[in-house]
RODO-2510 file (C-alpha; in nm, 4 decimals, decimal comma):
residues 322
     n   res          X          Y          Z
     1     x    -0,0680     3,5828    -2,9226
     2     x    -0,2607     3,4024    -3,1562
     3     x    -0,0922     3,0972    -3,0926
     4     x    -0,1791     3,1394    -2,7155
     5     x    -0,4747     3,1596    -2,7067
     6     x    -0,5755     2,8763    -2,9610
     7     x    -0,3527     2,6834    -2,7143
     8     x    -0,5158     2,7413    -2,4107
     9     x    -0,8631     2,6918    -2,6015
    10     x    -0,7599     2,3528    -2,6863
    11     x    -0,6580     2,2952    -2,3071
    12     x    -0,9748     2,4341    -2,2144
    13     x    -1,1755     2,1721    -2,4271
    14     x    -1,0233     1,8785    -2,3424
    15     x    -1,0454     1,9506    -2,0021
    16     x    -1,4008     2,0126    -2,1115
    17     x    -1,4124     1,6384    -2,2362
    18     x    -1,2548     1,4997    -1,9710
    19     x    -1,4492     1,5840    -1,6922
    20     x    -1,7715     1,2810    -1,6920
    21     x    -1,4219     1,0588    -1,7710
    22     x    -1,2723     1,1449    -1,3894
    23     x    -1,6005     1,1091    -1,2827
    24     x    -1,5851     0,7327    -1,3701
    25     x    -1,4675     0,4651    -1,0683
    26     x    -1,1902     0,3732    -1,3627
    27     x    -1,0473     0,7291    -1,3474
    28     x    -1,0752     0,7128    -0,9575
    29     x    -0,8770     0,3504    -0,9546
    30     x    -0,5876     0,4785    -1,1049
    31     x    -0,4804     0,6995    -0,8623
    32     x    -0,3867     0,7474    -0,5216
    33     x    -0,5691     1,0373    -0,4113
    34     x    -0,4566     1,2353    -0,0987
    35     x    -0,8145     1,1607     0,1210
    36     x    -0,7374     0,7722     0,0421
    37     x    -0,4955     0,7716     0,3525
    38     x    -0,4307     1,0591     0,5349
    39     x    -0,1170     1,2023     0,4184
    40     x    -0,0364     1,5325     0,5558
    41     x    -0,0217     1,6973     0,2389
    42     x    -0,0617     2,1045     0,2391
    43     x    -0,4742     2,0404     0,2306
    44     x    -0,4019     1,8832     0,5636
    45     x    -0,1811     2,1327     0,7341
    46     x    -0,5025     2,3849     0,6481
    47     x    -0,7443     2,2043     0,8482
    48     x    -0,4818     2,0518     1,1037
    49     x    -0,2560     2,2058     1,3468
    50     x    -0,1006     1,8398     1,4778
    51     x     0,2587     1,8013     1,4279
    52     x     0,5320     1,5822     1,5632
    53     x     0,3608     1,2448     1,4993
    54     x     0,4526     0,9164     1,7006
    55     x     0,4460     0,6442     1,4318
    56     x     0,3876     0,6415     1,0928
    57     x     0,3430     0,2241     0,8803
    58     x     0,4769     0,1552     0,5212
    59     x     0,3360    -0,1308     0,3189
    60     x     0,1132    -0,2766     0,0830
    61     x    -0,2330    -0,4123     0,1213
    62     x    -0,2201    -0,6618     0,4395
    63     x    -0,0808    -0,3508     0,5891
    64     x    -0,3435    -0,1104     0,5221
    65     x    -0,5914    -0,3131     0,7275
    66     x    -0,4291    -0,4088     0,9779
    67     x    -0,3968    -0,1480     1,1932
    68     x    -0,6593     0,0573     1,3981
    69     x    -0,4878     0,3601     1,6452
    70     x    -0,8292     0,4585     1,7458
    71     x    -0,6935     0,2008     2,0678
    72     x    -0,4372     0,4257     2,1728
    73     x    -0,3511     0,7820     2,2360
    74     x    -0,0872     0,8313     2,0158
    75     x    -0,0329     1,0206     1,6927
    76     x    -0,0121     0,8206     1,4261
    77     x    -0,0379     0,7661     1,0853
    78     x    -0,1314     0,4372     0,8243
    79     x     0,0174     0,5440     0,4197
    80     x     0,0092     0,1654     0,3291
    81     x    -0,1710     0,1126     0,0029
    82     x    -0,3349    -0,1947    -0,1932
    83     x    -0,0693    -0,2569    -0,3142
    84     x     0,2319    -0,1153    -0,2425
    85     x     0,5658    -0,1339    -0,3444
    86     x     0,9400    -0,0773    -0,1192
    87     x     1,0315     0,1850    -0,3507
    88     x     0,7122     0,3760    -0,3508
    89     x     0,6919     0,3511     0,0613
    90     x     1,0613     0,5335     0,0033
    91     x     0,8806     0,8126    -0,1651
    92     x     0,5958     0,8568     0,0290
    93     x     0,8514     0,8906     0,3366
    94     x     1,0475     1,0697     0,1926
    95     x     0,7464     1,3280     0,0911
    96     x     0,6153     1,3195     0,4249
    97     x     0,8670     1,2475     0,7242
    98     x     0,8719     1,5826     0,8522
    99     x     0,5141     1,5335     1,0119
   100     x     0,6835     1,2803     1,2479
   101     x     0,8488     1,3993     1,5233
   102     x     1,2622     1,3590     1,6777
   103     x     1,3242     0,9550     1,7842
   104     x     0,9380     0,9252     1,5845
   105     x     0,8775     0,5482     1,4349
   106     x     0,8781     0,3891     1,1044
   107     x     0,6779     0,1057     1,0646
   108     x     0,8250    -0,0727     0,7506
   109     x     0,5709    -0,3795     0,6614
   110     x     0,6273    -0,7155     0,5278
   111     x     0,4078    -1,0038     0,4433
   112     x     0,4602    -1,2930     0,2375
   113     x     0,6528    -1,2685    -0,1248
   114     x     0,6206    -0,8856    -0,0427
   115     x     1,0087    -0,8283    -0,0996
   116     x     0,9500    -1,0129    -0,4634
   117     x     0,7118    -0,7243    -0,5595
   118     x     0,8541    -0,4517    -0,7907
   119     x     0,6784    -0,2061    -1,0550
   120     x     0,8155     0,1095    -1,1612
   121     x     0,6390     0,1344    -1,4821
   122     x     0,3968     0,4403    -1,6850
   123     x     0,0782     0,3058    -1,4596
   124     x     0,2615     0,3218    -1,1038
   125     x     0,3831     0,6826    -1,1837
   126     x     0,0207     0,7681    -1,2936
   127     x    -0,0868     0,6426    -0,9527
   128     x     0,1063     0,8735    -0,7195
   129     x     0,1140     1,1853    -0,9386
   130     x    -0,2054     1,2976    -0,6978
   131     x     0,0004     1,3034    -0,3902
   132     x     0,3868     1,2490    -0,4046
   133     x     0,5690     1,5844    -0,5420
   134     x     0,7197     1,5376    -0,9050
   135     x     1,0912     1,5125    -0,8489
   136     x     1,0174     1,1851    -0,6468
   137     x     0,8760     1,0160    -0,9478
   138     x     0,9824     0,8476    -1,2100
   139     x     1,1261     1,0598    -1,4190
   140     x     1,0919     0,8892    -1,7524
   141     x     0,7330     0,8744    -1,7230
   142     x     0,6825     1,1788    -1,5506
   143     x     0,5400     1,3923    -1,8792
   144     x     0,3302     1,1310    -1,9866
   145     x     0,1851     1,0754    -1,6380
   146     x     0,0906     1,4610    -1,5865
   147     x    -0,0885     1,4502    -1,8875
   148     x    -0,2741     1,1145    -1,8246
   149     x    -0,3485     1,2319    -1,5424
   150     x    -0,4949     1,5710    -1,6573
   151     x    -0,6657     1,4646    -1,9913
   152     x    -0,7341     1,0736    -1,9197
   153     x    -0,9030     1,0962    -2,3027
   154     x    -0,5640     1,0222    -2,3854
   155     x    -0,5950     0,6570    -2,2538
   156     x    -0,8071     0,6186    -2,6144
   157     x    -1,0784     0,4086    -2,6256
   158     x    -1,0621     0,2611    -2,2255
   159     x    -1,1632     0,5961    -2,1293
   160     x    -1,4939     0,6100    -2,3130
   161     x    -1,5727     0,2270    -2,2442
   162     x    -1,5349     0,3525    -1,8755
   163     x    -1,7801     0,6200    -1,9546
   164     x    -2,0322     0,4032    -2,0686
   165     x    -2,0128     0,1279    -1,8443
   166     x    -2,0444     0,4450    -1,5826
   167     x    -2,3615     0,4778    -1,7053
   168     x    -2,5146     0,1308    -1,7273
   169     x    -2,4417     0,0831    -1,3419
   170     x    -2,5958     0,3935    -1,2435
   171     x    -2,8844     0,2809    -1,4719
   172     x    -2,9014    -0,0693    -1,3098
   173     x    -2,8586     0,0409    -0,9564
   174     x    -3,1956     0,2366    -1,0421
   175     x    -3,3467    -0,0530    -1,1492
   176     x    -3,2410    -0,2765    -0,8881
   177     x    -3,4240    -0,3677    -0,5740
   178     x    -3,2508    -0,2163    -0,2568
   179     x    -3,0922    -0,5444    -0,0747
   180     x    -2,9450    -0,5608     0,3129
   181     x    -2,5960    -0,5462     0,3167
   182     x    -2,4950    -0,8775     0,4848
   183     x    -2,1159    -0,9723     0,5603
   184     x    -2,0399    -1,2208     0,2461
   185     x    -1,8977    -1,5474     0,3235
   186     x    -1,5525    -1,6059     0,2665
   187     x    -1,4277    -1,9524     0,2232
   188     x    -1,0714    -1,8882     0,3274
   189     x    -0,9059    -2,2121     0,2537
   190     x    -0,9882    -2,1455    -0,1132
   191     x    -0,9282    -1,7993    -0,0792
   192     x    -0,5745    -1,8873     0,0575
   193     x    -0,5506    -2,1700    -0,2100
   194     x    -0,6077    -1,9114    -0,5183
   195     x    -0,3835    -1,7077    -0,3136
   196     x    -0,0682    -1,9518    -0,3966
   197     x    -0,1682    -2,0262    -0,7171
   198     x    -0,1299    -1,6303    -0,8071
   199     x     0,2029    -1,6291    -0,6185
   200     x     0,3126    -1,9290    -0,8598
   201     x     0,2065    -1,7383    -1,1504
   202     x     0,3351    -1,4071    -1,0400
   203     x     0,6606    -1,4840    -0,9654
   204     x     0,6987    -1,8594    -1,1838
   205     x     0,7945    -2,0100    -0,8490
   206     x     0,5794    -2,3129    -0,8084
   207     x     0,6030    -2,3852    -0,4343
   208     x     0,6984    -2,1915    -0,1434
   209     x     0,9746    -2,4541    -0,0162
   210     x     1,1606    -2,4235    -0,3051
   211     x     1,4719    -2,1505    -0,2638
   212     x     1,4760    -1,8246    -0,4562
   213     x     1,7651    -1,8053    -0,7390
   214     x     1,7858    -1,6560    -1,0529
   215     x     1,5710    -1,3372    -1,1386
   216     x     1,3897    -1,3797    -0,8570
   217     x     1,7414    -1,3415    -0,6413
   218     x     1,8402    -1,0695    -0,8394
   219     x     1,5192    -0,8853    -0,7010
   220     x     1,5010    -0,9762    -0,3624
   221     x     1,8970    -0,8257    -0,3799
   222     x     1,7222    -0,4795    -0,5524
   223     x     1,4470    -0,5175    -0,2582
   224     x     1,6905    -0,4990    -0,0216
   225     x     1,8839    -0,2191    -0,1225
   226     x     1,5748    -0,0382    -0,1283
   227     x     1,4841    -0,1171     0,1940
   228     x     1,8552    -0,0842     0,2981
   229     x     1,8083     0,3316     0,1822
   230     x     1,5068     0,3412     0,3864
   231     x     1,6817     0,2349     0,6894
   232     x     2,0025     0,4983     0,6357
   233     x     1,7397     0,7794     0,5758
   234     x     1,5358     0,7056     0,9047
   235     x     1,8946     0,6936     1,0947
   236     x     2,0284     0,9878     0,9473
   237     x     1,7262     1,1518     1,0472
   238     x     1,7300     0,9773     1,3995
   239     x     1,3889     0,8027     1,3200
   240     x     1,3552     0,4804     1,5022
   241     x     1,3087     0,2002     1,2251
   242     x     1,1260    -0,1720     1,2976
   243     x     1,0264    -0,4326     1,0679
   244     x     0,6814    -0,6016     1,1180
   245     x     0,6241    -0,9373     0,9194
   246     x     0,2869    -0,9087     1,0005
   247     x     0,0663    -1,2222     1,0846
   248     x    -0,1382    -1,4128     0,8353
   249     x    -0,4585    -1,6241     0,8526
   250     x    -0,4198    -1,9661     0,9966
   251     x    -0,5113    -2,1474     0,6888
   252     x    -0,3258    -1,9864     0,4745
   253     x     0,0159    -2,0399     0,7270
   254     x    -0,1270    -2,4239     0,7364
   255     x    -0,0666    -2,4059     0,3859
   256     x     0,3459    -2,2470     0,3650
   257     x     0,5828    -2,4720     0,4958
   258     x     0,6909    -2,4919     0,8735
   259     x     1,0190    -2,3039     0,7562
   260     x     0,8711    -2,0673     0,5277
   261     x     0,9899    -1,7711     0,7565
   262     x     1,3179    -1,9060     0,7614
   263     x     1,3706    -1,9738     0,4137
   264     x     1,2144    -1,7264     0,2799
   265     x     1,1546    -1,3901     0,4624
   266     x     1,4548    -1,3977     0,7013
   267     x     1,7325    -1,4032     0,4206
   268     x     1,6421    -1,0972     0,2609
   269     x     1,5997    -0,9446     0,6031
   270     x     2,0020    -1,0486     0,6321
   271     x     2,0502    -0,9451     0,3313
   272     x     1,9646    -0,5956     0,3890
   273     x     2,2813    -0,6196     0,5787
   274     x     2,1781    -0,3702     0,8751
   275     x     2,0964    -0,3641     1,2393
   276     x     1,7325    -0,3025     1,2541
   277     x     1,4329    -0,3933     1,5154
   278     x     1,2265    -0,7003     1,3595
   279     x     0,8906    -0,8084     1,4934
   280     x     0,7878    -1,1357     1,3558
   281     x     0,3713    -1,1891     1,4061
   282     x     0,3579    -1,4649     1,1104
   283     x     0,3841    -1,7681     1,3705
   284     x     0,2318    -1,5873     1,6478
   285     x    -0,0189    -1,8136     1,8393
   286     x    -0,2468    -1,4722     1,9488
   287     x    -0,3333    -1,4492     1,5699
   288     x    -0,3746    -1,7805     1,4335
   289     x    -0,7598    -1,7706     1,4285
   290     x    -0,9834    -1,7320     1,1344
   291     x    -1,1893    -1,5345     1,2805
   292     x    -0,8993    -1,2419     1,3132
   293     x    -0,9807    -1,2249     0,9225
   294     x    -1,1548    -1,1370     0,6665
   295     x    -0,9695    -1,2725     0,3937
   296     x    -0,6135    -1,4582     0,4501
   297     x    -0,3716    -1,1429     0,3762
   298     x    -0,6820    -0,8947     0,5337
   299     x    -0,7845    -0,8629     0,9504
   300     x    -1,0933    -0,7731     1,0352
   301     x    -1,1984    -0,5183     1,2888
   302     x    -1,1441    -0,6978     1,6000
   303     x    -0,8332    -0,8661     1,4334
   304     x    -0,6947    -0,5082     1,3501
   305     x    -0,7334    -0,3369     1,7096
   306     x    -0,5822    -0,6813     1,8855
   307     x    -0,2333    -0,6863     1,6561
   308     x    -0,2312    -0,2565     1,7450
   309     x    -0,2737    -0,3035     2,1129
   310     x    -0,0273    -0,6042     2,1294
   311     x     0,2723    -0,3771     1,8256
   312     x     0,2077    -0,0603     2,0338
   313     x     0,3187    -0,2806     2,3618
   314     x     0,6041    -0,4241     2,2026
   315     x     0,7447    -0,1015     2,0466
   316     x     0,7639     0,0106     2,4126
   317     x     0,4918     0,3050     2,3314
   318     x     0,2665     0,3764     2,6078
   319     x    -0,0999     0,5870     2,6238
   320     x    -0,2449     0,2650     2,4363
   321     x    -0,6448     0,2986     2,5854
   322     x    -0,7233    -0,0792     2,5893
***
């Protein structure tokens, strides 16, 4: 008894200590949280009574912006995330399918190097533990993540440094004179430039013409698979499944080789080794301006309610409002 209640004393402090930490923005950064996209999680189904949704998009960052369904009529949903990962779309439609309805659609994303991206590690478990269930985690780090999650005082000394740094930018912003928000300029060809330069870091693969082998072949094979199981689950389920390669800003596509498409994104699509619907907007003329952008992976406002009129057409989906 004693033991008890000296335990949930303890519990009851550091939850105590913890709470100006998840106040911080680096608390909020690390996860997911459920009002981030809207996930129909059991929150949701309190406040909404919609079921049987139309359409629902997987990806990573390009993906979360580029879509706006206020310009149609249908029921749909966005759970891309910046970033992303294949294998963590898997889980978040496998958490969440059943809002969609029989012969529903599954928007599976891909951009650019996306199919090189992989992380499974402590920090991408940490992420999700707000809003996938447990069992679709990664089960080595699942302990640790729970209690990260619950008592980030744990992290050590980044938690307090986030604390204090908290509290100097509230104590500037008081400070500081009020300015007018104004839409910063964004030089995109050295936006798109930096762009490759972290792609030939990230993945040690200098230039885009040059083929994948080695590790990097080993994970595109890995990427596949996983994309492969998303594929089989949809069918089994009789969801309708289509690839998007969505499109890019023109001066960053000035910058891949003519081929890149070829070369690069269509063998792992082969690879995957099954009959799906592809959609290929990289090349596509209607998207090749600028001005569709706000940075070269990113569409703006007007960019993101042209590419949803014209996917909506193409999927075959009517009720679209423009």
């Amino acid at each position: 008894m004693i033991v008890r209640i000296i335990k949930a004393l303890s519990y009851w402090l550091l939850d105590l200590f913890c709470v100006p930490i998840k106040k911080t923005s680096w608390y909020r950064r690390k996860f997911i949280l459920p009002n981030d996209c809207e996930y129909p999680t059991r929150a949701w189904h309190f406040k909404n009574e919609s079921r049987n949704f139309d359409l629902v998009v997987l990806g990573s960052t390009g993906a979360k912006w580029a879509f706006d369904f206020s310009v149609c009529r249908l029921k749909c949903m966005n759970w891309a995330q910046q970033p992303q990962y294949l294998q963590n779309d898997f889980r978040v439609l496998k958490n969440y399918h059943s809002i969609l309805r029989h012969g529903g659609h599954v928007i599976v994303t891909l951009m650019p190097y996306s199919f090189l991206y992989f992380d499974d590690t402590l920090d991408e478990t940490v992420r999700y533990t707000k809003i996938l269930d447990g069992t679709l985690l990664n089960h080595k780090y699942l302990a640790t993540a729970y209690r990260l999650a619950r008592f980030p005082i744990f992290y050590g000394i980044g938690s307090l440094k986030a604390i204090v740094k908290e509290i100097l930018t509230k104590v500037k912003s008081v400070f500081q004179k009020s300015l007018v928000n104004a839409t910063p300029y964004v030089d995109m060809r050295h936006e798109s430039l930096c762009l490759l330069r972290w792609w030939a870091r990230q993945f040690n693969h200098v230039t885009p013409d040059i083929p994948i082998v080695g590790h990097l072949a080993e994970l595109r094979s890995r990427q596949a698979h996983i994309l492969r199981d998303i594929i089989d689950f949809c069918k089994v389920r009789e969801y309708k499944v289509a690839i998007v390669i969505l499109p890019i800003a023109h001066t960053l596509k000035a910058l891949l080789p003519s081929q890149f498409t070829k070369d690069m994104i269509y063998p792992f699509i082969e690879e995957i080794g099954e009959s799906v619907s592809l959609y290929d907007y990289l090349c596509d003329e209607t998207f090749s301006n600028d001005t569709l952008f706000s940075s070269p992976l990113v569409m703006n406002e007007i960019g993101r309610k042209l590419f949803t009129t014209r996917l909506i057409a193409d999927l075959g989906l009517s009720h679209c409002s423009l």
